[in-house]
N, C-alpha and C positions, 0 to 999 in steps of 0.2 A: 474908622471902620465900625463901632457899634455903633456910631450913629446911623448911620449906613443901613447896619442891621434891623435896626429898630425901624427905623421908615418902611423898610422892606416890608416887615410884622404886619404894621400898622395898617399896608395900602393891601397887603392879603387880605386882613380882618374885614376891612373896607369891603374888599368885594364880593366875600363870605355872605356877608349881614347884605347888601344890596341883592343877594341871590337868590338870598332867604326869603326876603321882603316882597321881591316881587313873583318869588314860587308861592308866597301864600297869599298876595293879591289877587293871581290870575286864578289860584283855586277858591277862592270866594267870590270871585265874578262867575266862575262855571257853576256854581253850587247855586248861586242866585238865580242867574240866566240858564236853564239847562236847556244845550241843540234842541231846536224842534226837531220832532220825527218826521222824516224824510216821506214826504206827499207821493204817492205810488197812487194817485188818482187815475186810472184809465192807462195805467201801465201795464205790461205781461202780470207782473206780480200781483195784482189788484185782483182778489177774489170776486169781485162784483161786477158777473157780467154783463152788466148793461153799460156801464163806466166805461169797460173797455170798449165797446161796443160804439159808444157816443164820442170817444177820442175818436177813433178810426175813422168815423164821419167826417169829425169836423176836420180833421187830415183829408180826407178825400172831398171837400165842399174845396181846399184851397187848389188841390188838383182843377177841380173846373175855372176855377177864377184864371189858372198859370195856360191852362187849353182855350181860352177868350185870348189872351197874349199872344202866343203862340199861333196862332190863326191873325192876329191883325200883323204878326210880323211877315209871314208867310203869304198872305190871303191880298187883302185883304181882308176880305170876306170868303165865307167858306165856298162857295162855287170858282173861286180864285184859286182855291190849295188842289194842287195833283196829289194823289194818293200815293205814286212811288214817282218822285222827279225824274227826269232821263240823264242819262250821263254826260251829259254836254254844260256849256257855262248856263247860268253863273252857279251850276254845282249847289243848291239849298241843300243843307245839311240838317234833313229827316226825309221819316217815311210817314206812310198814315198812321203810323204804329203808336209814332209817339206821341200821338195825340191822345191818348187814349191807355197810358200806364197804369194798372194795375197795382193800385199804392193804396187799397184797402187793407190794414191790417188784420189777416184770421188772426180770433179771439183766442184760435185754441193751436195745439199741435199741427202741423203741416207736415203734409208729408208726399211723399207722388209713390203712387200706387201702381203695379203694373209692370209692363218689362221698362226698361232703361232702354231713350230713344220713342221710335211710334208706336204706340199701342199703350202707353202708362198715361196715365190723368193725376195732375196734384187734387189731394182730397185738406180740405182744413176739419178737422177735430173727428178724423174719421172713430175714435175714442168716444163718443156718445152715441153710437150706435152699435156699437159693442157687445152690448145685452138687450138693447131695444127691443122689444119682442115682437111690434108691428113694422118692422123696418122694410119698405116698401123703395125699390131700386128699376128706373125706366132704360132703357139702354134703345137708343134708334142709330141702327148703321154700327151692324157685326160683321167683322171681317176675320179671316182667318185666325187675327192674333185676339184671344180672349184673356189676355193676363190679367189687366185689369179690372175686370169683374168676379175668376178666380179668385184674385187675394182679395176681393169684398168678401168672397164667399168664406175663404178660408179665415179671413181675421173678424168674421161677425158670428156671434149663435144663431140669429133669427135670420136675418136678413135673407127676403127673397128675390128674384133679378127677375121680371120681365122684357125680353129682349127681341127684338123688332128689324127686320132687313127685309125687302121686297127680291133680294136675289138670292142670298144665301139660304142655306138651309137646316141650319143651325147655328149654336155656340162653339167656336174655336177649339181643340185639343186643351186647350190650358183649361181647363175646367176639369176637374179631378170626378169621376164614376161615383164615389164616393157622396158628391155634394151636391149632384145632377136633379138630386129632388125637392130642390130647392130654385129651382131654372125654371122659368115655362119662354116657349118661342112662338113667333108668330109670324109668320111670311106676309109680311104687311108695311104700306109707307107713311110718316107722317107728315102730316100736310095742313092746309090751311082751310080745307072743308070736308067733310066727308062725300067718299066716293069707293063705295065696297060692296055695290051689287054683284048679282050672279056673275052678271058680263062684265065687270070693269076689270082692267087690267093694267098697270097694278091698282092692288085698292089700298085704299086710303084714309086714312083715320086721319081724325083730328084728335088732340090729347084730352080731351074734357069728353069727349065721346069712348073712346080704350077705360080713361079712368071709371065712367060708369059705368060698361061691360065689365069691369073687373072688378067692382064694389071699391073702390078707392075712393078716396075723399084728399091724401095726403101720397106726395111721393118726395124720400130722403133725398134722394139724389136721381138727379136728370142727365142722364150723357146724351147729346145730340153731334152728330158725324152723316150730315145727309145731303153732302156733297153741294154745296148751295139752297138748297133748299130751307136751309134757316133764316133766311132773309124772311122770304113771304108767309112761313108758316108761324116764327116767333114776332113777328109784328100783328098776325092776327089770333094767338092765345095773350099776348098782353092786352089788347084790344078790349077782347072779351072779358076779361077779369075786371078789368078796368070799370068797361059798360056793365059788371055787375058790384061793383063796389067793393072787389075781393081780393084779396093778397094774392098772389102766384100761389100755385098748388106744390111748389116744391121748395124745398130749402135750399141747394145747391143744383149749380148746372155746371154742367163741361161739355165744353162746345167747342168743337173745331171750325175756325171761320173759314171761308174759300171766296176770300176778296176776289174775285174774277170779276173784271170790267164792269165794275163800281166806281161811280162818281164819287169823291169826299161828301160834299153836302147832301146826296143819298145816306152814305155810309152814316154819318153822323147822326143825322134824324135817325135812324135804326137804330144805334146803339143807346142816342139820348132816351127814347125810349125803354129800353131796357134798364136804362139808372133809373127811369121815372117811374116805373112798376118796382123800384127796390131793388135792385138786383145790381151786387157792388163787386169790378171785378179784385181778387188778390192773386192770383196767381198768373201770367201768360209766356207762353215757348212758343216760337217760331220751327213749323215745320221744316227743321234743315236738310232730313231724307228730296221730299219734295224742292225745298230751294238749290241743293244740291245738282238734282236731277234737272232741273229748269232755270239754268242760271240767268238765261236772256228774260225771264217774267217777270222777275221780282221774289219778294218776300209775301207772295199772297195768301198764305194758310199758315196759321198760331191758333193755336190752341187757347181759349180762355176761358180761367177757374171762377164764377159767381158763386157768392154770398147772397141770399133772400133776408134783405133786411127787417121787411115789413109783415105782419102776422106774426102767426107762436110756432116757430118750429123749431125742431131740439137742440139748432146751433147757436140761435138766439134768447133761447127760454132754457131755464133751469127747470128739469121736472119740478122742483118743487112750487115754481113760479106761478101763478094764478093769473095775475093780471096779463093780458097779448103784449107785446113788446115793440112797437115802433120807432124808428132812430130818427124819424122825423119829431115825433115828443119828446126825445130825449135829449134831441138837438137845440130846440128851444128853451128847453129848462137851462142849459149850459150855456 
């Protein structure tokens, strides 16, 4: 029995010293080799926003590559892909929608403005226009419900709203008496050329034409809601910017689409377009009031939230920033 005992001692001591040994090996490999700090390159957490700015790209560059896919599985070719399949075999599982995700990263806070349901818009970083003091807001196609340009009103100091309908005859009740002096209106359409003589009816602005009647050079945020009409009106202000070698004039856009009997490879040329002038979407909702109400049509009206990638405006530029900011050079340095 002491013998016993003593082997016992021995094989504890043993594993004592072997625990020892290698608690103070592994703490001189840590002390030697210390973790690298954890790469937050073009993550939320990365104060640098152009980093974050250039991940989000090169995220949405592989979006286009998986929409080439996705169209030869479909399509062949895009004049082959139906925008909403009919309900019959062989049943393809998508709509035009999915071609076309909204997998841009906002850089900054998100958030949807507005009432809950039709009439709110997702705004990204609505937080840098906060205090902005030139904070310049277009709104085309006002409808009864003005929630969403209220809470612009009420969560900004400066921020003033130009707002635009050819039938209505004002800004909605949601707009507080209060903040009304900050509103201007204008019984007018937008459109892809001007047409706002004495006789014309309705008349017609085009947006580079309002912008300098109104002394603008820059507008924050773009709402367009003009029942179709954004097809031919925003293929000819990209157009123009374009043929002038100029950024889009605004930082953000929210735009309510109205797919109505559009071809896919129509639809596509328009919207590649609008990626090609910079313009990245992160947010999109499906009008379910509308799908609801029209269940035999389709899913033809979503709402989608742009990003302006290209130029300096305040979602992409830090005031303190100097240099203009393009994600297409940011894209190549990466």
């Amino acid at each position: 029995m002491p013998v016993l005992s003593q082997r016992n001692s021995r094989y504890v001591l043993l594993v004592v010293v072997l625990c020892a040994l290698a608690f103070l090996f592994l703490t001189h490999q840590s002390l030697d080799h210390p973790e690298a700090p954890l790469d937050v390159s073009g993550l939320p957490s990365d104060p640098d926003l152009s980093a974050r700015i250039a991940r989000s790209e090169r995220m949405y560059q592989r979006t286009l590559e998986k929409r080439k896919e996705l169209i030869e599985k479909h399509g062949p070719t895009p004049d082959k892909v139906v925008m909403f399949p009919p309900d019959k075999e062989p049943w393809p599982a998508y709509t035009a929608w999915d071609f076309f995700p909204p997998t841009f990263d906002c850089p900054h806070e998100l958030e949807r403005l507005g009432a809950l349901g039709d009439g709110g818009k997702w705004i990204c970083g609505l937080s840098r226009l906060e205090d902005k003091k030139d904070c310049v807001i277009y709104t085309f196609g006002v409808d009864w419900d003005s929630s969403f340009e209220a809470e612009l009103l009420q969560r900004t100091r400066h921020c003033e709203i130009w707002g635009h309908d050819a039938v209505q005859s004002g800004f909605g009740g949601q707009v507080p008496k209060e903040l009304k002096h900050r509103t201007h209106f204008s019984r007018i359409q937008l459109g892809p050329k001007d047409s706002h003589g004495a006789e014309d009816n309705p008349k017609i602005w085009t947006l580079a034409s309002l912008m300098r009647q109104n002394g603008h050079k820059h507008i924050d945020i773009l709402k367009i809601d003009t029942e179709g009409w954004e097809f031919e009106t925003l293929r000819s202000i990209i157009n123009s910017y374009i043929e002038w070698d100029t950024p889009l004039p605004f930082g953000q856009l929210q735009i309510e689409i109205h797919a109505w009997n559009k071809r896919f490879q129509d639809f596509m040329s328009w919207f590649e377009a609008l990626e090609g002038a910079g313009l990245r979407p992160f947010m999109s909702a499906p009008n379910l009031v509308y799908i609801n109400y029209n269940r035999q049509s389709g899913a033809e009206l979503v709402d989608y939230s742009f990003l302006n990638i290209r130029g300096d405006n305040v979602f992409i530029s830090d005031p303190s920033s100097s240099p203009k900011h393009d994600a297409r050079t940011e894209q190549e340095r990466v």
